[in-house]
matplotlib code that plots the C-alpha trace (Angstrom):
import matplotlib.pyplot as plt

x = [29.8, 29.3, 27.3, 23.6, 21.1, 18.4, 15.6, 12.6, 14.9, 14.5, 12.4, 9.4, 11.1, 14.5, 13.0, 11.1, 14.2, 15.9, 13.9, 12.4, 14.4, 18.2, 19.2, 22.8, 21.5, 22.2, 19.3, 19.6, 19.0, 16.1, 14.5, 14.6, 13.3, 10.3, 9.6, 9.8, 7.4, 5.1, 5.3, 4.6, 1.6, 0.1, -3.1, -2.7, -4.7, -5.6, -7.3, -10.8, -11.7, -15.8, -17.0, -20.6, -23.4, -25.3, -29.1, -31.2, -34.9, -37.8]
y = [-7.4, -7.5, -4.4, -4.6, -2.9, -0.4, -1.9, 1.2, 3.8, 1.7, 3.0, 0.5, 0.4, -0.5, -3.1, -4.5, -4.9, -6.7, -9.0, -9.9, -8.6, -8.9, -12.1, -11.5, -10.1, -12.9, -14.9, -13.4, -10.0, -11.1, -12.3, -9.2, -7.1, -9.8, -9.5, -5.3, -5.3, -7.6, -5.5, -2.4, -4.6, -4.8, -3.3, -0.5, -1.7, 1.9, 2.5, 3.5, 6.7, 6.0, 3.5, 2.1, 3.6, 0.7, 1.0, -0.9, -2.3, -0.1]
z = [9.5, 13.0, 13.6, 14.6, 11.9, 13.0, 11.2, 13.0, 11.2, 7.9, 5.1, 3.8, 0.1, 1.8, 4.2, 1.1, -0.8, 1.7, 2.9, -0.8, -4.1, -2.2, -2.7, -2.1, 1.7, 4.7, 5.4, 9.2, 7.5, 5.4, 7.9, 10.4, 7.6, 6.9, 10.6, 10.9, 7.9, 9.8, 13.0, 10.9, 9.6, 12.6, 13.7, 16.2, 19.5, 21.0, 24.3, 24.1, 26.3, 26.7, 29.0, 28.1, 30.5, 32.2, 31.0, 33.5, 32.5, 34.5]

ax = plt.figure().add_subplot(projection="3d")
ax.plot(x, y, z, "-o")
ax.set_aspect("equal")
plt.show()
């Protein structure tokens, strides 16, 4: 079981399942999964396409 899992293409359920309810899965495994569902967790940082206008005092 040398071949390297493609955690993106997993769904939510099966990434759940491993990394939680699987408790025959390797711990190396488990742990991936626990970390895509954290990166999937993540708040999306997006770029912000206004600039604030500088309002001087008269």
């Amino acid at each position: 079981m040398s071949e390297k899992l493609d955690w993106r293409q997993a769904t939510r359920a099966q990434l759940y399942e491993i990394a939680y309810n699987d408790v025959q899965a390797p711990i190396h495994h488990r742990q991936a999964a626990a970390e895509e569902i954290k990166r999937r967790n993540r708040k999306q940082h997006r770029r912000v396409n206004y600039h604030k206008k500088a309002v001087y005092p008269r």
